[in-house]
C-alpha positions as CSV (number, residue, x, y, z in Angstrom):
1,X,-30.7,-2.1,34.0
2,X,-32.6,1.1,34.1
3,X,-31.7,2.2,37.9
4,X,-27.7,1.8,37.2
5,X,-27.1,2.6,33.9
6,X,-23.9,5.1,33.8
7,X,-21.4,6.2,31.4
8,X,-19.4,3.1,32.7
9,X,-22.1,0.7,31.2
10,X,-23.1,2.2,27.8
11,X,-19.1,2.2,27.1
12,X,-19.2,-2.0,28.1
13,X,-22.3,-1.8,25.4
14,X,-20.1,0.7,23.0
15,X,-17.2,-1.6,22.9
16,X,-19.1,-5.0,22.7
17,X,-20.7,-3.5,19.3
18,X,-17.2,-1.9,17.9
19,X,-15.5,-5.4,18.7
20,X,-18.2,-6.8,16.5
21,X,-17.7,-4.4,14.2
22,X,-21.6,-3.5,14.3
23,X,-21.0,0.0,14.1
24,X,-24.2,1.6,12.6
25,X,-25.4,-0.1,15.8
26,X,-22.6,1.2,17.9
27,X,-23.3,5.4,16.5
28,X,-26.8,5.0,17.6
29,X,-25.7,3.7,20.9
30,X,-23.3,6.7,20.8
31,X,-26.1,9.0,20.6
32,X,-28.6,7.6,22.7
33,X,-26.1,7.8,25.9
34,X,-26.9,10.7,27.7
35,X,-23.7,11.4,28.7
36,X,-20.3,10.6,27.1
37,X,-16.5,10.7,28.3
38,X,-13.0,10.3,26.3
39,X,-13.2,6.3,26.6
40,X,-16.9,6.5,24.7
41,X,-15.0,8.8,22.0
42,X,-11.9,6.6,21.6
43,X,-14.1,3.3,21.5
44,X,-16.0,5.1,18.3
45,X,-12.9,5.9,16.9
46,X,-10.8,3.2,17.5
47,X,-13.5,0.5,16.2
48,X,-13.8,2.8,12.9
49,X,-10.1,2.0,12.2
50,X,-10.5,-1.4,12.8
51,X,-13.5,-2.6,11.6
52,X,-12.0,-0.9,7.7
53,X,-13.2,2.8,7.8
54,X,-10.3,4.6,9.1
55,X,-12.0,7.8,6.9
56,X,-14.7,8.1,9.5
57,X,-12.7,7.1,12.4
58,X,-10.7,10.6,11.1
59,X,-13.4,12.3,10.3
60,X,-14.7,11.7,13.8
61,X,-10.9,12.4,15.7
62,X,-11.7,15.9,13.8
63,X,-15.0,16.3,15.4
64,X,-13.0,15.7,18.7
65,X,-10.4,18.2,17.8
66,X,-13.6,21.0,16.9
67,X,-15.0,20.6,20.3
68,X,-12.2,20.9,21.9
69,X,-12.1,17.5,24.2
70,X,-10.0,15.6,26.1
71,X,-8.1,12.9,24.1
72,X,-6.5,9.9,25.3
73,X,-3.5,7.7,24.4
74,X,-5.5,5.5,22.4
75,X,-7.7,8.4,20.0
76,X,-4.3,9.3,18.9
77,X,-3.2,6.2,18.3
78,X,-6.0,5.2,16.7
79,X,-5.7,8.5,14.5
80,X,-2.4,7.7,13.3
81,X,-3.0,4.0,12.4
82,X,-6.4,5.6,10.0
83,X,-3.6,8.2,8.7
84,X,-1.3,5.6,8.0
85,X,-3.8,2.9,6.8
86,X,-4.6,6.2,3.6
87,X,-1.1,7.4,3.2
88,X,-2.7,11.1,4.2
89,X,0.7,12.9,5.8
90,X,-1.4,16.0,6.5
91,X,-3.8,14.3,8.5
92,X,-0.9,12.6,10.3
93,X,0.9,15.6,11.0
94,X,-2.3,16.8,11.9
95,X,-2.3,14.2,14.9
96,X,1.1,14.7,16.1
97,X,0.6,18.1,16.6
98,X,-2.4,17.5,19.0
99,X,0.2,15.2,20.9
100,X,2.8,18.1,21.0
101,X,0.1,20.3,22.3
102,X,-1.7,18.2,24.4
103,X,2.1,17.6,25.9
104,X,1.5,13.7,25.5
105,X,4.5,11.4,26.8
106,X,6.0,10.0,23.5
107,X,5.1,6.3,25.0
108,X,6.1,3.5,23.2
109,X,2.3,2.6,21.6
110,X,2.4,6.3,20.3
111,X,6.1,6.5,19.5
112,X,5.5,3.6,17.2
113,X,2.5,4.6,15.5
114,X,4.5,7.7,14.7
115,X,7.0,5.5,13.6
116,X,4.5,3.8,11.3
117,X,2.8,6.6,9.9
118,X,5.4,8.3,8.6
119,X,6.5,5.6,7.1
120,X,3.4,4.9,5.5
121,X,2.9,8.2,4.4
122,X,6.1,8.1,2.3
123,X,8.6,9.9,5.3
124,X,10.7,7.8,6.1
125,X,13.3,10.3,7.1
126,X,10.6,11.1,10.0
127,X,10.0,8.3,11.0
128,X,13.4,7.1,11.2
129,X,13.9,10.3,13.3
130,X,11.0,9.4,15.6
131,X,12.4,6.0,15.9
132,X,15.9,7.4,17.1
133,X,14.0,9.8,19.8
134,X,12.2,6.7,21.3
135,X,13.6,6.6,24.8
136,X,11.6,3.2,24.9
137,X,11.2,0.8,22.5
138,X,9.4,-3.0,22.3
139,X,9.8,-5.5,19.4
140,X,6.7,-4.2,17.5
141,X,8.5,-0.8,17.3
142,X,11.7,-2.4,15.7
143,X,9.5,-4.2,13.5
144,X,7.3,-1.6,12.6
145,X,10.9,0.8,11.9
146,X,12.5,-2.7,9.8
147,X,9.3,-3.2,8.0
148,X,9.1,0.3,7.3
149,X,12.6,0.3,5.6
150,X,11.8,-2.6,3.6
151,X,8.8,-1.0,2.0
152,X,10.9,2.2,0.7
153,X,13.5,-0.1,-0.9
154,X,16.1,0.7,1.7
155,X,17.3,-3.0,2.2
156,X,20.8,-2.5,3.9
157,X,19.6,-0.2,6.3
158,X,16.3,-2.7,6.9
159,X,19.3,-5.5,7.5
160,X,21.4,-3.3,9.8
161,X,18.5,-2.5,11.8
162,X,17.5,-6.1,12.1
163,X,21.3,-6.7,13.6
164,X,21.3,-3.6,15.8
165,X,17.8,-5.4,16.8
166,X,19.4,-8.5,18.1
167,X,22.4,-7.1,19.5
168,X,20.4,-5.2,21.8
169,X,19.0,-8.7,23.3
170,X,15.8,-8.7,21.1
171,X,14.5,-12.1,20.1
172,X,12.8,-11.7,16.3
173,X,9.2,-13.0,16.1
174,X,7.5,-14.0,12.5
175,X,6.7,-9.9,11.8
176,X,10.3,-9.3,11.9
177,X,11.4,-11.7,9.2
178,X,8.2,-11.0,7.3
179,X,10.5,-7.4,7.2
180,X,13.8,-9.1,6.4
181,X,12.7,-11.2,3.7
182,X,10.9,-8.7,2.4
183,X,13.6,-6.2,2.2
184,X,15.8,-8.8,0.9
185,X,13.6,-9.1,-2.3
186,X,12.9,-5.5,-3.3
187,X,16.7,-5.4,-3.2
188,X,17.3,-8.6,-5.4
189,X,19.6,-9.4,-2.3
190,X,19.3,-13.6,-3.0
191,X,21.9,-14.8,-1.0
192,X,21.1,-12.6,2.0
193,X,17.1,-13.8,1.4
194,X,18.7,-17.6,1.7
195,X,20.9,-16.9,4.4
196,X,18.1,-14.9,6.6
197,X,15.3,-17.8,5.9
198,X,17.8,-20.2,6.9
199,X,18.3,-18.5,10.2
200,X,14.9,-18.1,10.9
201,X,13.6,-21.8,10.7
202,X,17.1,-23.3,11.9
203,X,18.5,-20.8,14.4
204,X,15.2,-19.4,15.7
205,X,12.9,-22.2,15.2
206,X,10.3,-20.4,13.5
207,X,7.8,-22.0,11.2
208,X,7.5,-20.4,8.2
209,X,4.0,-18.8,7.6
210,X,2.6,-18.0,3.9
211,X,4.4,-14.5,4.3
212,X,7.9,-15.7,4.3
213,X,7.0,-18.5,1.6
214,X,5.6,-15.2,-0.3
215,X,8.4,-12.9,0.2
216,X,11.2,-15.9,-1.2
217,X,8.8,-17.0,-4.3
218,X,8.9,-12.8,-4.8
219,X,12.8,-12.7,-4.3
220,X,13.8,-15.3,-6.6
221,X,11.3,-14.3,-8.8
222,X,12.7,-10.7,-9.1
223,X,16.0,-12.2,-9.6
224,X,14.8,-14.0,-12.6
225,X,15.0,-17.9,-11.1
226,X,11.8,-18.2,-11.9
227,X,12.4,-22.1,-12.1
228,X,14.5,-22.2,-9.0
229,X,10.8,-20.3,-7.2
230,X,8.7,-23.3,-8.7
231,X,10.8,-25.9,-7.5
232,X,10.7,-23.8,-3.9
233,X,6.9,-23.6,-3.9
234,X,6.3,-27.3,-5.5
235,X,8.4,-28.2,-2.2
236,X,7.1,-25.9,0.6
237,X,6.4,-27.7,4.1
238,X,2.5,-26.5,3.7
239,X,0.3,-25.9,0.7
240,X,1.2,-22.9,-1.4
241,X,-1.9,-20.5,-1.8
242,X,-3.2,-19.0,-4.6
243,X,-1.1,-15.7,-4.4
244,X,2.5,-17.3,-4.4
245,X,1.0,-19.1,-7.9
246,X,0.0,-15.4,-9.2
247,X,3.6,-13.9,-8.0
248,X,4.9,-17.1,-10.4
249,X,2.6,-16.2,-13.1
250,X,3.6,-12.5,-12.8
251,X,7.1,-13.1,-12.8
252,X,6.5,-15.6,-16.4
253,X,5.2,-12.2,-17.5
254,X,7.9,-10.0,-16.6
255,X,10.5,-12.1,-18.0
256,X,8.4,-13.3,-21.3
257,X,8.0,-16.8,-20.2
258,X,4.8,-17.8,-22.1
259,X,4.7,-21.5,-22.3
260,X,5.4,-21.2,-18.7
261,X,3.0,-18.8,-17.9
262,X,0.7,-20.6,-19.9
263,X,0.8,-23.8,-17.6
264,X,0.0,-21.9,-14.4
265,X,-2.1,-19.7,-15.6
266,X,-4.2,-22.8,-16.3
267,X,-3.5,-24.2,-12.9
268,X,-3.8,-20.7,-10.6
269,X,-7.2,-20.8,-12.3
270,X,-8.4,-24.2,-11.6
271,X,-7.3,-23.0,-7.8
272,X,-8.9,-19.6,-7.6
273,X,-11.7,-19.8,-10.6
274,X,-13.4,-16.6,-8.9
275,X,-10.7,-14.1,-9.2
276,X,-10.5,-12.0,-11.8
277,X,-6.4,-11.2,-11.2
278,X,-5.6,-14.3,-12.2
279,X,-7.3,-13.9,-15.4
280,X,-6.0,-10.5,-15.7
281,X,-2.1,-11.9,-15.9
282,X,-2.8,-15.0,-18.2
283,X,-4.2,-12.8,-20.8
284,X,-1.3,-10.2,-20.6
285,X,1.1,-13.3,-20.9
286,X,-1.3,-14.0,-24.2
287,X,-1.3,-10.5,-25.2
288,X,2.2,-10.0,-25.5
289,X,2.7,-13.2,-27.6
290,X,-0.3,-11.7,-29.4
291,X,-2.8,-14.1,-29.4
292,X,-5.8,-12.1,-29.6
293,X,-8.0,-15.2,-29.8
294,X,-6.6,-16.4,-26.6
295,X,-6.7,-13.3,-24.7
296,X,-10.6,-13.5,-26.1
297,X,-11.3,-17.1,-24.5
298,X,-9.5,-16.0,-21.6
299,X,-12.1,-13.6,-21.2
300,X,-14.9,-14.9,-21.8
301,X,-13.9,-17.5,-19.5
302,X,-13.6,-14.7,-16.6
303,X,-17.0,-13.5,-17.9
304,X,-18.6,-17.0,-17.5
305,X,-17.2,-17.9,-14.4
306,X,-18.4,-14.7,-12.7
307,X,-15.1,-13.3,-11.9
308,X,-15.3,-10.1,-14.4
309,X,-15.5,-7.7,-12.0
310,X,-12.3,-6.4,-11.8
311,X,-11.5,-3.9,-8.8
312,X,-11.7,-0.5,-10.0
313,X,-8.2,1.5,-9.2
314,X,-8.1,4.5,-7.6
315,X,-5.3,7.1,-6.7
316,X,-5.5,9.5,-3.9
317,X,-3.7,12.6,-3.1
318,X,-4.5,15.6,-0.3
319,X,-4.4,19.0,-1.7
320,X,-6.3,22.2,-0.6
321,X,-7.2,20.6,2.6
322,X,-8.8,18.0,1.1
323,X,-8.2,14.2,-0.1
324,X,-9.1,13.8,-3.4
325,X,-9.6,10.1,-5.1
326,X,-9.3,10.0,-8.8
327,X,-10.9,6.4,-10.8
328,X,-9.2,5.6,-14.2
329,X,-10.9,8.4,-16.7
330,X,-12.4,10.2,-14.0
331,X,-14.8,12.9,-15.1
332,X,-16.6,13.8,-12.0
333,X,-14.3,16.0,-10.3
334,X,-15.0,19.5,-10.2
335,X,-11.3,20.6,-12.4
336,X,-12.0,18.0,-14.7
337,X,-11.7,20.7,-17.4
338,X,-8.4,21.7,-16.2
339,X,-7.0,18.1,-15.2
340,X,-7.4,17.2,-18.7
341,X,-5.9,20.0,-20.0
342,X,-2.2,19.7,-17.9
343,X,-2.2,15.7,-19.0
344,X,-2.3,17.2,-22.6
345,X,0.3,19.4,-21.4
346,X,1.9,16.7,-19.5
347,X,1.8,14.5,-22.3
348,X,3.2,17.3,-25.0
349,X,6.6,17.6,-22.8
350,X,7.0,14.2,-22.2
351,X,7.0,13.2,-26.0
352,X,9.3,16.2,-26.7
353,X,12.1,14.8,-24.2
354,X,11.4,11.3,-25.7
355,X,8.6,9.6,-24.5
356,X,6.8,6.7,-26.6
357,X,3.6,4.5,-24.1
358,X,4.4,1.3,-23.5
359,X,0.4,0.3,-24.0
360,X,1.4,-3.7,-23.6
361,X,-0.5,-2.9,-20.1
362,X,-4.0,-2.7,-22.3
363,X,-5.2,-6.0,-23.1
364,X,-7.7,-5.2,-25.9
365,X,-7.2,-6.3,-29.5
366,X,-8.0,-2.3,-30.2
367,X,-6.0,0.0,-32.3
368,X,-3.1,1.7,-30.7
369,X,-4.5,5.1,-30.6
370,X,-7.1,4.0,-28.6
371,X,-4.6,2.0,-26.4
372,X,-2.5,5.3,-25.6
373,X,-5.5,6.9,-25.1
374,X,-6.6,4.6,-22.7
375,X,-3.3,4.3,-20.7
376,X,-3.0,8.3,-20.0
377,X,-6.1,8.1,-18.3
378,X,-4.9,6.5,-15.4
379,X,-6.0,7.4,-12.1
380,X,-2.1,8.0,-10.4
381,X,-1.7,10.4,-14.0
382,X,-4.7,12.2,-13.1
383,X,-3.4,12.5,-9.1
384,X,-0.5,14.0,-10.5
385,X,-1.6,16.1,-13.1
386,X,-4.0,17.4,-10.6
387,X,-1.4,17.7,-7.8
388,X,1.0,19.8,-10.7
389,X,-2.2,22.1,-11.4
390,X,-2.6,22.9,-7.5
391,X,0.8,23.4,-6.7
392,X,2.3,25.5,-10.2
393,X,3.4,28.5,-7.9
394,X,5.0,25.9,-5.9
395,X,7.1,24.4,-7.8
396,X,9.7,22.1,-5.9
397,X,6.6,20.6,-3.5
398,X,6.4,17.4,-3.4
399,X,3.6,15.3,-4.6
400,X,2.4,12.1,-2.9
401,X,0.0,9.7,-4.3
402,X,-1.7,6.4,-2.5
403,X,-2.8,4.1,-5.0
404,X,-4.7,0.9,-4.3
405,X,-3.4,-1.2,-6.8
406,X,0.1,-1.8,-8.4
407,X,1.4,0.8,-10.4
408,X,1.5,-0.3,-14.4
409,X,5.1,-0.2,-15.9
410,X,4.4,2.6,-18.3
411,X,2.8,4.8,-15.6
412,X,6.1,4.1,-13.5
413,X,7.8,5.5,-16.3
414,X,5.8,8.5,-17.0
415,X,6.1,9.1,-13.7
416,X,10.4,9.1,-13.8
417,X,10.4,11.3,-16.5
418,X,7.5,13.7,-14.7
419,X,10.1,13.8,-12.1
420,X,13.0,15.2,-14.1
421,X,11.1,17.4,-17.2
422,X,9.0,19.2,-14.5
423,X,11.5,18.7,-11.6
424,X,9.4,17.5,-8.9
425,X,9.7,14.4,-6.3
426,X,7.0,12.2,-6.7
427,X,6.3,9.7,-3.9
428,X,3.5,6.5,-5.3
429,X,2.5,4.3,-2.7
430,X,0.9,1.7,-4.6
431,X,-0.3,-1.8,-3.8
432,X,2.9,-3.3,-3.6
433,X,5.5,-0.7,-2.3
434,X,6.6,2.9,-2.1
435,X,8.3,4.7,-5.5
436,X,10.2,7.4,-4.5
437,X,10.5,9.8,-8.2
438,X,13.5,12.2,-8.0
439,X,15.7,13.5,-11.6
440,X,14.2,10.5,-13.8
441,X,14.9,8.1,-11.1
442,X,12.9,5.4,-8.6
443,X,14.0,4.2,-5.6
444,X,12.8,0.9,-6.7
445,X,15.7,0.8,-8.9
446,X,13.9,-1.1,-11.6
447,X,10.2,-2.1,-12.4
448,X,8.2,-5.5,-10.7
C-alpha cells in the first residue's frame, strides 16, 4: 500500500505485532514510520506491559516524558500497571504526577490503576484514599481495592468492603471472591472462608475455578486442618492441579507432618516430574527429620529428571533514582564492599539483642557455619542492608523490597527484629503477599 500509507496504517501494523507480542518486530516498525502520534507511543508501551517487560515499557513512558509529548489515557495506564507489576512506588508516583500535571480526569480506568498501584507498591493507605476520591467506580475497581486489602493482611476491612460492594447493587464476579477467599486465609478466618465459598457457588451460582479451590486448600491449611484440606481437594468438582498438591505439601512442612509430606511428595512429583519446587519442599520435609540420605536421592532425582534448575531469587529495591536487583550472594554491585560490611554490622546487633538463624531453610548436609553463612546472604538481606547504607542520614525512611519469591522464615524474622533494633518500617513484597515490618512486628501476624 505504498500510495496510502499514513500514520493511521502503520499504527493497525504496530498493534497487530504488540497483540502478538512480536515486539523486536514491532520497535523496528516503530522506527521505520516516518511519522508517529500518541496512539503509536501508547501501542509501544502498552504491548511492553503486556507481552512481560513492563521495565521497557517504563523506560519508554520516560522517553515520552523527556520529549515532552502528548500522553493519553492509556500511556498512563499502561505506566501504572508496569509500576505496579515491579512494586517501584517512585516510578508510580512518578506517573501520577504526569496525570496531575497533564490535568487528566481521574476516570475510572486510571482511578483504578491508581488504586492498584499503590497497592502493589506497598501503600495501601493511598490507594485506599484514591479509592475513596473515585467519583466513579465499576466492579474491577472494587475488586482491584478488595483484592488489594487481601494482599496486606487487612481481612476485615477486605470483608467490609466486599459488603459495602453488594449493598451498593454490585453483583460479585469470580475476581471478587478470588479476593474474599483470599483474605479469609491470610487471616486464618475458617468459618468466614466456609461461609463466603458457600455463598458463592450456592447464592451466586458461580463455579469455582482453581483460584478459589487454591485459596480454601491455603486457608485450612494455615489453620492447621491439613487433613480436613486433603479430604477438600480429594473431593473437588474438577481435577486439583499440581499447585494445590504443593500448598498441601507446604503445609506438611510447616506443621512437621513427615509421613504425610512424604506421601505427596511422592505423588506431586509423579504429577509435575519437571518442577524443581516440588523437589525443593520434599527434601526440606526430609531435612528436618534429618535424613540426609533422603534429601540426597531426592536430589539426584531432580538432577536426573532435568528439573534442577531452580529459579534464582532476586530482591529489588529503588534508591538514588535507580532500581537495584540484588541475587542471593550478589557480588557484582558496585557497593559490594560496603553492603557486606552493614550485614556484618547488621548481623553483630541482631545477635547482641538475641538473635540465633534458623538455617532449617538450607538443605545441605553442610556444617552449620556454612549454613549461617549461606542464609545471610540472601538477596531481600542484601536489599536491606543496602537500602540502611543509602538512607543512614535518614533514619525513619521507609524501606521497600519486591522479592520474586517467598520470603524464608528466618529472613522474615531477621527482618522483624531489623525493624525494631534499627527502628525502621520495612515493607517485603514477596511472592506470596505483602509483610509490613514495624517495632519487631509483621502484619502477617505469623509466618506461612
Amino acid at each position: 500500500m505504498p500510495d496510502c500509507r499514513d500514520v493511521v496504517t502503520w499504527n493497525a501494523i504496530l498493534a497487530g505485532y504488540a497483540r502478538e507480542e512480536e515486539m523486536g518486530v514491532a520497535e523496528k516498525v516503530f522506527d521505520e514510520m516516518p511519522q508517529r502520534d500518541v496512539v503509536s507511543w501508547s501501542t509501544m508501551i502498552m504491548g511492553f506491559v503486556q507481552s512481560g517487560c513492563p521495565e521497557k515499557g517504563l523506560e519508554w513512558f520516560g522517553e515520552m516524558r523527556e520529549r515532552g509529548l502528548a500522553m493519553n489515557e492509556a500511556v498512563v495506564v499502561s505506566a501504572l500497571s508496569a509500576s505496579a507489576q515491579l512494586g517501584l512506588l517512585e516510578q508510580g508516583r512518578l506517573v501520577h504526577s504526569t496525570i496531575r500535571l497533564g490535568e487528566f480526569p481521574i476516570t475510572v480506568a486510571i482511578g483504578t490503576a491508581l488504586v492498584d498501584m499503590y497497592a502493589k507498591c506497598g501503600c495501601i493507605d493511598m490507594s485506599r484514599n484514591v479509592f475513596d476520591g473515585m467519583r466513579r467506580r465499576d466492579v474491577w475497581s472494587w475488586n482491584v481495592m478488595i483484592c488489594g486489602l487481601a494482599a496486606h493482611g487487612l481481612a476485615k476491612e477486605a470483608l467490609s468492603q466486599f459488603r459495602r460492594f453488594v449493598r451498593e447493587g454490585f453483583v460479585p464476579g469470580n475476581v471478587t471472591f478470588v479476593g474474599v477467599l483470599n483474605a479469609c486465609s491470610r487471616a486464618g478466618l475458617v468459618d468466614d472462608g466456609r461461609h463466603y465459598f458457600k455463598l458463592m457457588t450456592q447464592c451466586y451460582r458461580l463455579e469455582p475455578e482453581m483460584e478459589h479451590y487454591g485459596c480454601m486448600v491455603d486457608l485450612f491449611a494455615r489453620a492447621g486442618l491439613v487433613h480436613e484440606a486433603l479430604d477438600f481437594v480429594e473431593n473437588m468438582a474438577i481435577k486439583p492441579d499440581p499447585v494445590l498438591w504443593a500448598t498441601l505439601l507446604g503445609a506438611c512442612k510447616i506443621h512437621g507432618l513427615v509421613e504425610l509430606g512424604e506421601t505427596i511428595g511422592k505423588k506431586l512429583i509423579k504429577l509435575d516430574p519437571t518442577h524443581d519446587g516440588n523437589y525443593v519442599l520434599l527434601s526440606s520435609i526430609h531435612a528436618q527429620a534429618r535424613k540426609w540420605d533422603d534429601v540426597l536421592r531426592v536430589r539426584r532425582l531432580m538432577v536426573n529428571r532435568g528439573a534442577a534448575n531452580k529459579v534464582a531469587g532476586w530482591s529489588l529495591i529503588e534508591a538514588e533514582g535507580k532500581v537495584h536487583r540484588f541475587l542471593a550472594g550478589e557480588k557484582e554491585h558496585p557497593r559490594v564492599i560496603e553492603i557486606y560490611k552493614m550485614l556484618k554490622v547488621i548481623e553483630r546487633r541482631l545477635v547482641d539483642a538475641g538473635y540465633s538463624p534458623d538455617v532449617s531453610p538450607v538443605l545441605h548436609d553442610i556444617g552449620e557455619e556454612e549454613k549461617e553463612n549461606a542464609i545471610w546472604e540472601h538477596s531481600e538481606r542484601l536489599a536491606i542492608a543496602f537500602g540502611l547504607l543509602v538512607t543512614r542520614d535518614k533514619v525513619g525512611d521507609c524501606i521497600r523490597i519486591v522479592k520474586n519469591l517467598r520470603v524464608c522464615g528466618d529472613c522474615h524474622e531477621v527482618c522483624k527484629m531489623i525493624s525494631k533494633v534499627f527502628e525502621r518500617e520495612i515493607i517485603v513484597r514477596d511472592g506470596s503477599r505483602f509483610h509490613h515490618f514495624i517495632g519487631g512486628e509483621c502484619s502477617c501476624l505469623d509466618y506461612w
